[in-house]
Every structure is written in structure tokens, then in C-alpha cells.
N, C-alpha and C positions, 0 to 999 in steps of 0.2 A: 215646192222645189226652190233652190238655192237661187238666185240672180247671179248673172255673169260673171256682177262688180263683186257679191260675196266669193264670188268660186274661184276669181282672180287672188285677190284678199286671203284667201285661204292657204292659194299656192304658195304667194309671195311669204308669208310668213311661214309655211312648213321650209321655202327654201331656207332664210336664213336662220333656224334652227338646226336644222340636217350642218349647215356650213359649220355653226356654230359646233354644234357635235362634235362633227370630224375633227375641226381643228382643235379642240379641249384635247379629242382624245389624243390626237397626233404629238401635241407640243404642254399640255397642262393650260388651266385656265388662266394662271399667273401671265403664263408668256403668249397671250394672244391678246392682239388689240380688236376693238370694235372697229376699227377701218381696213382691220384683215376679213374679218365675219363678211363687214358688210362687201369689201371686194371679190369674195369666192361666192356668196348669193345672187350676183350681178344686181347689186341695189345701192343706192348710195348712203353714208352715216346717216344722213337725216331723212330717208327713207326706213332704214332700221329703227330709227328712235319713234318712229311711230307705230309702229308696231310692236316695239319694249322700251321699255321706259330706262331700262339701266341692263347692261352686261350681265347683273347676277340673274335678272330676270331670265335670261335665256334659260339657266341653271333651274328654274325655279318654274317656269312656266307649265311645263310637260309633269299633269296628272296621274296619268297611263297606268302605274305601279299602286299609285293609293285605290283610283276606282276597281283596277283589277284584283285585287287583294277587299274591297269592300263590296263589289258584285258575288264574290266568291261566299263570301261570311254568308250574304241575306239567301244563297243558294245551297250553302253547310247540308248537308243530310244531316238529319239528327243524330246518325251515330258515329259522326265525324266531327275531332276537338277544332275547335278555332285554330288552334295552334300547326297541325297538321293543315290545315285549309292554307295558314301563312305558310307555310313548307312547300305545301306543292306549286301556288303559285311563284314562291322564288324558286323554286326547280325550274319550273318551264320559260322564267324570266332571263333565269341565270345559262340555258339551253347546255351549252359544252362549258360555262365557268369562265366565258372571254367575257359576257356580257358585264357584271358585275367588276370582274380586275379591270376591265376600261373605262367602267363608270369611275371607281376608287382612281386610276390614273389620271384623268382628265380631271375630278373636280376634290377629289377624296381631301388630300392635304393641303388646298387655300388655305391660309389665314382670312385672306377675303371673303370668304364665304361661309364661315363658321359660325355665323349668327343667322346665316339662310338659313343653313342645313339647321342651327336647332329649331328655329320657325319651322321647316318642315316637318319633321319630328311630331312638335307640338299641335301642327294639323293633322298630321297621321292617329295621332291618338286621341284628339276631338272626335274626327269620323268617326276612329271605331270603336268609341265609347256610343255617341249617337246610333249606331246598329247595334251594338249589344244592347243596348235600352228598348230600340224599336222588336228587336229579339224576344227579349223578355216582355213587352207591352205596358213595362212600368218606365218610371223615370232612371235616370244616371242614378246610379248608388257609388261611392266609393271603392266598393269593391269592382266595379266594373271598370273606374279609372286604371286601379291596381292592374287589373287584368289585360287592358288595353295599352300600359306601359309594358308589360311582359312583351305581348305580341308585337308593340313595334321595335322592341329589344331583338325581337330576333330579327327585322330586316337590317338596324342598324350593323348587328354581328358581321352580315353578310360583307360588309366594306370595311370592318375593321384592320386596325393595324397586325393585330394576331391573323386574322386571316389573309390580309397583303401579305403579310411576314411566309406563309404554306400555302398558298392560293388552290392546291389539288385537297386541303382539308376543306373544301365549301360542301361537296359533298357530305362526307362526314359529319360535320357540324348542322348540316339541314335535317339530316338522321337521329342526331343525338339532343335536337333543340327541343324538338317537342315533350319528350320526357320530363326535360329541367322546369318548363315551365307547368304542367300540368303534375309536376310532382312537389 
């Protein structure tokens, strides 16, 4: 069982992530300060900095999406493609198609953050080269990188610019992704 001092520690930092959240989504991550965050958490700046070390952490902290999309892989039925497995978890991530256009509005087009987002990227497809290996019971092959750039191609799609641009095509495009890649 967790101690007080963790369960407090816990709060505190879900609080100023949630703040964090809201206000990316409300105004973009550009035009929010770390002394806005930390004033809608009721924490002070230098109570935030210990709990993240810099503003894009906030962006960067929250796993949720990779583990769930990698829980999903190691639990695949066998006669369901990987790719389909990314689909439905971004279906049920994406619920009614707000969740994704407010992730893209709040963090989508930083300049500031565009060497996260490729770092995240780049972890997304370490993991799921690591379970396609564990999958198979042999090591990383090249082809499994190949395969593992496909599938986090289609999460990246889900916040692209072509899909800001028609936001009611996400549906659509979760329908028609699996083919492209498996063909």
C-alpha cells in the first residue's frame, strides 16, 4: 500500500498536469506560462519544478497512449493485424474525434516542441519494435523496425495537418489505415 506522503505526491502532480492540460488545450502551449500552470494547480513555480523539470515535460510525461497501444499488441489475438490493434485503440482514444483535435490544438503546431514530439515518436517505435521481438521470441530484425515505423505512422496521421485540415475524416482514415499498411 502506497504511504500518505506518495498518495499526496501523486495528487499534486496529477493536479498540475490536468491544469497543465486544460490550459494547452484552451489557449496552445505557446501562449501559457509555467506561472499560469502552476497558479490553476494551487502550487507554487517552484513546487511545479519539482515535480517536472521543464514545461515540455508536462507535454511529454503522460505515457497512457504508448502503454495502451503496447498492452494491446502483447494481448493481439492471433488473427488480428497489429495495425488494426493501433486502430481500435485510437478509436477508443479518439471517443467522438474531440479528443485527438485538442491534443493537435493545444501542443500539435509548437515550434517548441517538435524535437519532443520526434523523441516521442522515436520511443513509440523502440517499444514496439521491443514487443514485436518479444512476439516473435527472436531478436529486433529490421524488418520489425520497418513495421514498427508503419504503425506509429498511423498515430502520428491521427494529428496531422491533412487531418486538422477535415477533422470529421479521422474516422475514415482509422478505416483505411490498416489496409495501407498491411498491403
Amino acid at each position: 500500500m502506497e504511504s500518505l506522503r506518495e498518495r499526496k505526491k501523486a495528487i499534486t502532480r496529477r493536479a498540475i498536469r490536468d491544469a497543465a492540460e486544460r490550459l494547452f488545450a484552451e489557449r496552445g502551449y505557446d501562449e501559457v506560462t509555467v506561472a499560469e500552470i502552476a497558479d490553476a494547480a494551487n502550487v507554487s513555480v517552484k513546487t511545479l519544478f519539482v515535480y517536472f523539470r521543464s514545461k515540455e515535460d508536462l507535454v511529454f510525461a503522460d505515457t497512457e497512449l504508448l502503454d495502451r497501444l503496447i498492452a494491446a499488441l502483447a494481448a493481439r489475438p492471433a488473427d488480428v493485424s497489429h495495425a488494426w490493434v493501433f486502430v481500435d485503440v485510437l478509436a477508443e482514444a479518439a471517443g467522438d474525434g474531440t479528443g485527438l483535435v485538442s491534443y493537435h490544438r493545444a501542443y500539435g503546431e509548437s515550434p517548441a516542441l517538435r524535437s519532443g514530439l520526434l523523441r516521442m515518436w522515436a520511443e513509440f517505435e523502440d517499444r514496439v519494435v521491443e514487443q514485436l521481438a518479444a512476439e516473435s521470441g527472436g531478436p529486433a530484425t529490421p524488418a520489425m523496425r520497418l513495421h514498427a515505423i508503419q504503425l506509429v505512422g498511423i498515430v502520428r496521421t491521427t494529428t496531422s495537418p491533412e487531418l486538422r485540415a477535415n477533422p470529421d475524416g479521422l474516422a475514415d482514415w482509422l478505416r483505411e489505415a490498416p489496409s495501407l499498411v498491411e498491403g
